[in-house]
Backbone atoms as SQL, in Angstrom:
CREATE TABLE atoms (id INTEGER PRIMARY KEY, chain TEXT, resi INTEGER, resn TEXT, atom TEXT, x REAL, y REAL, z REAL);
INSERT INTO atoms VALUES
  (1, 'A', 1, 'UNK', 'N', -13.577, 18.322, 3.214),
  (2, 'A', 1, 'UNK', 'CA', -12.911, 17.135, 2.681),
  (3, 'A', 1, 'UNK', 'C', -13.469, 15.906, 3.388),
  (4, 'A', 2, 'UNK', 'N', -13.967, 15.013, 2.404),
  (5, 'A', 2, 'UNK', 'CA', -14.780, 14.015, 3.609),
  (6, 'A', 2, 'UNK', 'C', -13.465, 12.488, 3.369),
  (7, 'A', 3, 'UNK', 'N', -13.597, 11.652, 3.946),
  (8, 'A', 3, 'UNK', 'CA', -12.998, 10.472, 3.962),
  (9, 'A', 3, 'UNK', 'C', -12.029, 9.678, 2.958),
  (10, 'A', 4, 'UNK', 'N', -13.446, 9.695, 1.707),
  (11, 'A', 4, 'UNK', 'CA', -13.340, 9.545, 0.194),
  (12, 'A', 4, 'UNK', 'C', -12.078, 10.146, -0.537),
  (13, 'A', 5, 'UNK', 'N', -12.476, 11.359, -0.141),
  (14, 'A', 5, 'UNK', 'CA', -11.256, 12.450, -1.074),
  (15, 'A', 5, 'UNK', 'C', -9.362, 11.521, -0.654),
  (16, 'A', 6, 'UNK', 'N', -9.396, 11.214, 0.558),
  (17, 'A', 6, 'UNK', 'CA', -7.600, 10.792, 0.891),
  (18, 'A', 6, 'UNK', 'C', -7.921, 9.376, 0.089),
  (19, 'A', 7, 'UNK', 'N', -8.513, 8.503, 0.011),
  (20, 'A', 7, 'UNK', 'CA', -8.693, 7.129, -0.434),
  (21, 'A', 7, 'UNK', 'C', -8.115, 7.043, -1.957),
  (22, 'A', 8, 'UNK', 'N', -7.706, 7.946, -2.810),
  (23, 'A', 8, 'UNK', 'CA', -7.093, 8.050, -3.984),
  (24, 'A', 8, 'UNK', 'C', -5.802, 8.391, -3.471),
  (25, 'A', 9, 'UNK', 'N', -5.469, 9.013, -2.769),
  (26, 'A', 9, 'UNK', 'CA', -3.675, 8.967, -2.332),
  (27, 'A', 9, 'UNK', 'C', -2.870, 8.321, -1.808),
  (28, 'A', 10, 'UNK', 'N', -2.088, 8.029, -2.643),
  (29, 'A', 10, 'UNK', 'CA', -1.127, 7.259, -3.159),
  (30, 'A', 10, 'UNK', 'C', -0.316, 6.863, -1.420),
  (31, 'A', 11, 'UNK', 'N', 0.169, 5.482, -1.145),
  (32, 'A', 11, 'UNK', 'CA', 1.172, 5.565, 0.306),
  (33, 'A', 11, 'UNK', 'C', 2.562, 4.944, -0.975),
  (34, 'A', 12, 'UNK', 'N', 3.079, 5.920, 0.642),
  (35, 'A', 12, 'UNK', 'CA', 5.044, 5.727, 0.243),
  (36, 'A', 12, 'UNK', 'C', 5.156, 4.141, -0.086),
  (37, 'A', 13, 'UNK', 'N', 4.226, 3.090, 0.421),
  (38, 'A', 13, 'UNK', 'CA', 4.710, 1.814, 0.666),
  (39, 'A', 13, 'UNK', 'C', 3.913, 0.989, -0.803),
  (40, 'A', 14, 'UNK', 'N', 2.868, 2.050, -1.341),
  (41, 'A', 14, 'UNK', 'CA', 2.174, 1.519, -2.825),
  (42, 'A', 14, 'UNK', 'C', 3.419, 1.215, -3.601),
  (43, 'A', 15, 'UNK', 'N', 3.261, -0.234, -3.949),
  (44, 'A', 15, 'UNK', 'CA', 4.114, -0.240, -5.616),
  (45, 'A', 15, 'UNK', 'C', 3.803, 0.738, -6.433),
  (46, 'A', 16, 'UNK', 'N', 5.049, 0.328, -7.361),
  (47, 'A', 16, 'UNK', 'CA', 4.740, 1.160, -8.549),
  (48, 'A', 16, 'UNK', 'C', 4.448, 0.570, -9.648),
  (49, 'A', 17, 'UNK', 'N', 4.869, -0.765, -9.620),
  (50, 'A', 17, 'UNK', 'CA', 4.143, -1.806, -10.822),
  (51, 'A', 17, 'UNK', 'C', 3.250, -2.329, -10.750),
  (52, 'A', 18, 'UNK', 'N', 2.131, -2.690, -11.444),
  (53, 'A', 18, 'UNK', 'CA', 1.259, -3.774, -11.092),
  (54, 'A', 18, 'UNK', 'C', 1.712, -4.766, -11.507),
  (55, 'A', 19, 'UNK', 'N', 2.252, -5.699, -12.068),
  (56, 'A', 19, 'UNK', 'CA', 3.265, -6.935, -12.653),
  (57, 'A', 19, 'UNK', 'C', 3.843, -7.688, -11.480),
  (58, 'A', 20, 'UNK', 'N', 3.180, -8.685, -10.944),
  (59, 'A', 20, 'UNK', 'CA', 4.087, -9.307, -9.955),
  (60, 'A', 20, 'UNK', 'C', 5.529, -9.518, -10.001),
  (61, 'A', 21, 'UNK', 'N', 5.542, -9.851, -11.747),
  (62, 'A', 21, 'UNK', 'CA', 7.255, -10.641, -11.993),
  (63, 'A', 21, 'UNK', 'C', 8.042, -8.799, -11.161),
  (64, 'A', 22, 'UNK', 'N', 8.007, -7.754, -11.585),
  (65, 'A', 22, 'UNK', 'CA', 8.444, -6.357, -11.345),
  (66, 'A', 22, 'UNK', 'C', 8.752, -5.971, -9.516),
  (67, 'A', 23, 'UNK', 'N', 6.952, -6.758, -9.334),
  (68, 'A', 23, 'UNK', 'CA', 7.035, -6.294, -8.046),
  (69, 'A', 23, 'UNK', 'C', 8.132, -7.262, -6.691),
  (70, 'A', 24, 'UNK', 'N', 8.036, -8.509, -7.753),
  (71, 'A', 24, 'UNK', 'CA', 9.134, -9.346, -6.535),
  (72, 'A', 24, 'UNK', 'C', 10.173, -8.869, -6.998),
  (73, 'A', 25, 'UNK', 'N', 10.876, -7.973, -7.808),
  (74, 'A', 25, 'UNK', 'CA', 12.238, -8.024, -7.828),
  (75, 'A', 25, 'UNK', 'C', 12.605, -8.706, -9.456),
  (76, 'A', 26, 'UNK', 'N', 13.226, -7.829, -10.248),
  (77, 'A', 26, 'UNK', 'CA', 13.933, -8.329, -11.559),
  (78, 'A', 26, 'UNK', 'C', 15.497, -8.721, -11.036),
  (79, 'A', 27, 'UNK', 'N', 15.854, -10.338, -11.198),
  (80, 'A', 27, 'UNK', 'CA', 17.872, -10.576, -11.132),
  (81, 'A', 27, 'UNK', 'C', 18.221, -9.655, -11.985),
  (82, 'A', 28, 'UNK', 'N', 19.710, -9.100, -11.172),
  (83, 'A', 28, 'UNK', 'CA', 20.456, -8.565, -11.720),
  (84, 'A', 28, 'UNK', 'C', 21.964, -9.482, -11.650),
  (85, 'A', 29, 'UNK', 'N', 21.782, -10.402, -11.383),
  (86, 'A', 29, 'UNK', 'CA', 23.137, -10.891, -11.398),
  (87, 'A', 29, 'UNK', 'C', 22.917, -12.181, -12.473),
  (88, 'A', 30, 'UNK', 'N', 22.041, -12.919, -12.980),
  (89, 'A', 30, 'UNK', 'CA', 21.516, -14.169, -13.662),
  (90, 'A', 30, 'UNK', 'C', 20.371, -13.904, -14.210),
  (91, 'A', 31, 'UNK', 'N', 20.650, -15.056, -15.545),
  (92, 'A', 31, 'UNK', 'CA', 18.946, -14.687, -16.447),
  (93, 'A', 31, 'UNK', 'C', 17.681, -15.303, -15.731),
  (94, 'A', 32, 'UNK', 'N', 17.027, -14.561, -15.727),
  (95, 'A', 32, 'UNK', 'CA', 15.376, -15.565, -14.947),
  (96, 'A', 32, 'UNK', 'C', 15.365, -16.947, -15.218),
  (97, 'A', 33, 'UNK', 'N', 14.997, -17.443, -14.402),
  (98, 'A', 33, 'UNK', 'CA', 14.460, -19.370, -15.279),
  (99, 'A', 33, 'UNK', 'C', 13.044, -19.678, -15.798),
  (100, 'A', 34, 'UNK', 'N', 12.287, -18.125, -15.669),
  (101, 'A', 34, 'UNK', 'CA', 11.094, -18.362, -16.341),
  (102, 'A', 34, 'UNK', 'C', 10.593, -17.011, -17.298),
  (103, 'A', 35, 'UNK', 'N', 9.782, -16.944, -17.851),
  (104, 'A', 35, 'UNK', 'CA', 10.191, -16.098, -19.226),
  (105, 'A', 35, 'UNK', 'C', 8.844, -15.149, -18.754),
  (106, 'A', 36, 'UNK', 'N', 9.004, -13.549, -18.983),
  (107, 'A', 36, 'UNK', 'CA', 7.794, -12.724, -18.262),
  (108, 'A', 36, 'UNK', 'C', 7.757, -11.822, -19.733),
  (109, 'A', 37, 'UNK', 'N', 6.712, -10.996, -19.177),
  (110, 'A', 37, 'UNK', 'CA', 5.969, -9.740, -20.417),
  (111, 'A', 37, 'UNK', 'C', 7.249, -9.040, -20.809),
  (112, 'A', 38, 'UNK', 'N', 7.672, -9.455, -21.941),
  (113, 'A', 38, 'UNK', 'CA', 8.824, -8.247, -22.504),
  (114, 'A', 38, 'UNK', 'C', 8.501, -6.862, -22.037),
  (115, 'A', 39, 'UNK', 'N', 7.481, -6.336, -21.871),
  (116, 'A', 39, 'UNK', 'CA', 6.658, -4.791, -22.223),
  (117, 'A', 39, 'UNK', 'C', 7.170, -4.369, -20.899),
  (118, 'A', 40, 'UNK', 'N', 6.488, -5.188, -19.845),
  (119, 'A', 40, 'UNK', 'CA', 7.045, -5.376, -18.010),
  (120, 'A', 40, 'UNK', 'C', 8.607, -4.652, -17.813),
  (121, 'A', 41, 'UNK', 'N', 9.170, -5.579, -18.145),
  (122, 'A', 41, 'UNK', 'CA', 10.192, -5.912, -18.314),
  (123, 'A', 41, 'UNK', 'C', 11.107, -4.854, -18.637),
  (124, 'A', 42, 'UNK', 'N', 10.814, -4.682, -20.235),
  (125, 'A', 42, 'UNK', 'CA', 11.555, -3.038, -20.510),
  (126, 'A', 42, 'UNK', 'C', 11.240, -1.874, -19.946),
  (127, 'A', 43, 'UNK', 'N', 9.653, -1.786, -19.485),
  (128, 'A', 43, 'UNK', 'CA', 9.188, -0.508, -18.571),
  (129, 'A', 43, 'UNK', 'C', 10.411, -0.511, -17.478),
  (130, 'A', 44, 'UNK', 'N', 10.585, -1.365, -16.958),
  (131, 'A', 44, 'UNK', 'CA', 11.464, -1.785, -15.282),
  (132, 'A', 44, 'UNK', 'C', 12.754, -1.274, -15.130),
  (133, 'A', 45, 'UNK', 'N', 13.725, -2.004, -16.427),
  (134, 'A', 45, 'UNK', 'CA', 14.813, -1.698, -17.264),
  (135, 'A', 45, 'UNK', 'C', 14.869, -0.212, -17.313),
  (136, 'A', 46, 'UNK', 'N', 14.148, 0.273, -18.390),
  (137, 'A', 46, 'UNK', 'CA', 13.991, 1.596, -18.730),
  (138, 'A', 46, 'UNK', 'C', 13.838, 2.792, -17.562),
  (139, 'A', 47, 'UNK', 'N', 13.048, 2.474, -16.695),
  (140, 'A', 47, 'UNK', 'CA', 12.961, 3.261, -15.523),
  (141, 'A', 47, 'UNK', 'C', 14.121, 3.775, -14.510),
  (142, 'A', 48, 'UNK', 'N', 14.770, 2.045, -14.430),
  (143, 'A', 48, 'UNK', 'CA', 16.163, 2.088, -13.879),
  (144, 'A', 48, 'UNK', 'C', 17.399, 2.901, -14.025),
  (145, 'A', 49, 'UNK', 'N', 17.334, 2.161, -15.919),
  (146, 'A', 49, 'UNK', 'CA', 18.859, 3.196, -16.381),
  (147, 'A', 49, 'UNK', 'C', 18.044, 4.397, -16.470),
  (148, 'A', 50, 'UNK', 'N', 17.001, 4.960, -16.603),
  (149, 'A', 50, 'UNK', 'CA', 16.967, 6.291, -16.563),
  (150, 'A', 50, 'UNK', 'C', 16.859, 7.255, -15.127),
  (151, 'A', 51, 'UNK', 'N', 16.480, 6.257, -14.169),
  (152, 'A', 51, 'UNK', 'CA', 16.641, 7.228, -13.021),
  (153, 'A', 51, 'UNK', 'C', 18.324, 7.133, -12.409),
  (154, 'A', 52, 'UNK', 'N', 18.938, 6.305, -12.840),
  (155, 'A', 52, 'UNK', 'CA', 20.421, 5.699, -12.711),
  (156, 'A', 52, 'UNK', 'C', 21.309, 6.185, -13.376),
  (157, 'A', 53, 'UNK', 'N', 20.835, 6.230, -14.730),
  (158, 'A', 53, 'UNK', 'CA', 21.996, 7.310, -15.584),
  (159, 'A', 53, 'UNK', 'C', 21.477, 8.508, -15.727),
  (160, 'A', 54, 'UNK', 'N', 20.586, 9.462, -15.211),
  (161, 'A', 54, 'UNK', 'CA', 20.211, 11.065, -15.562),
  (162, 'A', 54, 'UNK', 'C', 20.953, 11.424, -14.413),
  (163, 'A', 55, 'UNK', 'N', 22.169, 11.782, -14.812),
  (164, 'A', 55, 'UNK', 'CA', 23.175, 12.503, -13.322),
  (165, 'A', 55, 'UNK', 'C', 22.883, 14.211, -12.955),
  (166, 'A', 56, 'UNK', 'N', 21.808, 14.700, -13.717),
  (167, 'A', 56, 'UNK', 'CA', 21.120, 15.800, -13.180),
  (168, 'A', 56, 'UNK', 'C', 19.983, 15.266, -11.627),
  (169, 'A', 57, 'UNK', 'N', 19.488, 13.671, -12.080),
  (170, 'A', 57, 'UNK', 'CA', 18.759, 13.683, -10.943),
  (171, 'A', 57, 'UNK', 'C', 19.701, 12.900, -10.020),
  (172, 'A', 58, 'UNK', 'N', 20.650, 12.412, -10.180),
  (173, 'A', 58, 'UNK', 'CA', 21.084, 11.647, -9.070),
  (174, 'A', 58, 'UNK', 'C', 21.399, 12.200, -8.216),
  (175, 'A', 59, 'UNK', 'N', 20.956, 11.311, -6.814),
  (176, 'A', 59, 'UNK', 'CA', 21.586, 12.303, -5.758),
  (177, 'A', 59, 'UNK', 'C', 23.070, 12.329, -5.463),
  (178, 'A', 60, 'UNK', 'N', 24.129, 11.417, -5.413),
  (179, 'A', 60, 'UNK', 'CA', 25.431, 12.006, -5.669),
  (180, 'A', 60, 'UNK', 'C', 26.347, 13.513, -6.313),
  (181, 'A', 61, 'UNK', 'N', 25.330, 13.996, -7.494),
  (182, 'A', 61, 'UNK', 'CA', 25.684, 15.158, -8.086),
  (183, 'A', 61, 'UNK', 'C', 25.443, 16.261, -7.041),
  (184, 'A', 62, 'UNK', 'N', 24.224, 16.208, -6.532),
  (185, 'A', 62, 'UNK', 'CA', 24.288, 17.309, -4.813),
  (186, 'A', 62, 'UNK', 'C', 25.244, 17.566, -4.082),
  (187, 'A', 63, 'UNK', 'N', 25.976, 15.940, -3.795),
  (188, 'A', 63, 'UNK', 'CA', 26.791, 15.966, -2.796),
  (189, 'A', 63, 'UNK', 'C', 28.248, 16.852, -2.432),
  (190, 'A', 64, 'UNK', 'N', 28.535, 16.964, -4.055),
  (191, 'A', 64, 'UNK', 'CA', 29.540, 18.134, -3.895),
  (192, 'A', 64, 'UNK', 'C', 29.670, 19.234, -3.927),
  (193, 'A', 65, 'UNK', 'N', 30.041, 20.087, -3.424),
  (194, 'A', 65, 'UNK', 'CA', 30.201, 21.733, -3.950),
  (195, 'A', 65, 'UNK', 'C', 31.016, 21.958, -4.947),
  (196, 'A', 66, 'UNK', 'N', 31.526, 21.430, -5.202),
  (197, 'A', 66, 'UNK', 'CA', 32.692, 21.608, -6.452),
  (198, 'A', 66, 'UNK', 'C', 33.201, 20.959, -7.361),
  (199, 'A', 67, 'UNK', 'N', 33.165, 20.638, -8.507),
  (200, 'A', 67, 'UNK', 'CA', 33.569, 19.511, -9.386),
  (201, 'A', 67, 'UNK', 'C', 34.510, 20.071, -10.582),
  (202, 'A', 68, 'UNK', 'N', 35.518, 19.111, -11.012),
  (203, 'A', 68, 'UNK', 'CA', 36.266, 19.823, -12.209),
  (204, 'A', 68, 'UNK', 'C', 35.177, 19.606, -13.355),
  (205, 'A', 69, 'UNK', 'N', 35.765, 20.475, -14.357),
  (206, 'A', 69, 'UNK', 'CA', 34.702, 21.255, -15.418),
  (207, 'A', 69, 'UNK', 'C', 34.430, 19.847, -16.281),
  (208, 'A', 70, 'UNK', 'N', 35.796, 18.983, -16.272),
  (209, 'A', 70, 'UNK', 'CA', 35.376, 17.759, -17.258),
  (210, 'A', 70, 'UNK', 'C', 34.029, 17.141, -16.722),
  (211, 'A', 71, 'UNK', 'N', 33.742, 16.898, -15.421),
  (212, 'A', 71, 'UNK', 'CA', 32.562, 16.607, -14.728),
  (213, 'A', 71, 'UNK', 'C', 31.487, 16.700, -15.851),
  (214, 'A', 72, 'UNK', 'N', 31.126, 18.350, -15.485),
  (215, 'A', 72, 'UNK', 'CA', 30.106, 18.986, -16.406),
  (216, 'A', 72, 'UNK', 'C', 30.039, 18.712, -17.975),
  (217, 'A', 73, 'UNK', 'N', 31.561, 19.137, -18.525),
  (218, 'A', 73, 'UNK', 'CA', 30.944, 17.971, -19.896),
  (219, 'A', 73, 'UNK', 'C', 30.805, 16.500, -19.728),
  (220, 'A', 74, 'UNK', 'N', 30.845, 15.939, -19.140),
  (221, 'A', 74, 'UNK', 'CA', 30.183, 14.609, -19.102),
  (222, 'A', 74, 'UNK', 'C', 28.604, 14.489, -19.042),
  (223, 'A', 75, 'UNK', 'N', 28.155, 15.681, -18.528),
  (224, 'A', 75, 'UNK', 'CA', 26.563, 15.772, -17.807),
  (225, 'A', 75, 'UNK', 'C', 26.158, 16.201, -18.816);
């Protein structure tokens, strides 16, 4: 394995967007005061509620050993 080969792997501290507007941070409390790539934008969105609402991956669902069954139909 020479040098080259690690230079494609990825660090914990790499973004994950290339989009500056993404990488400083999308408000969540107020609308922007300047207007960015819809496309950006919904990728960001989309990523969010889906790593946020899939309660198979969230880590809270780990945390318990036991849940009432209504739980599970919710999931």
């Amino acid at each position: 394995m020479t040098a080259d080969d690690n230079s494609n792997k990825g660090n914990i501290d790499d973004d994950i967007y290339t989009q500056e507007e993404v990488n400083s941070g999308l408000p969540k409390n107020k609308f922007p005061s300047t207007e960015d790539d819809p496309r950006t934008v919904y990728a960001a969105v989309h990523d969010e509620l889906m790593l946020d609402g899939n309660a198979r991956q969230n880590l809270a669902t780990f945390c318990q050993t036991w849940e009432e069954p209504e739980i599970h139909q919710l999931m």
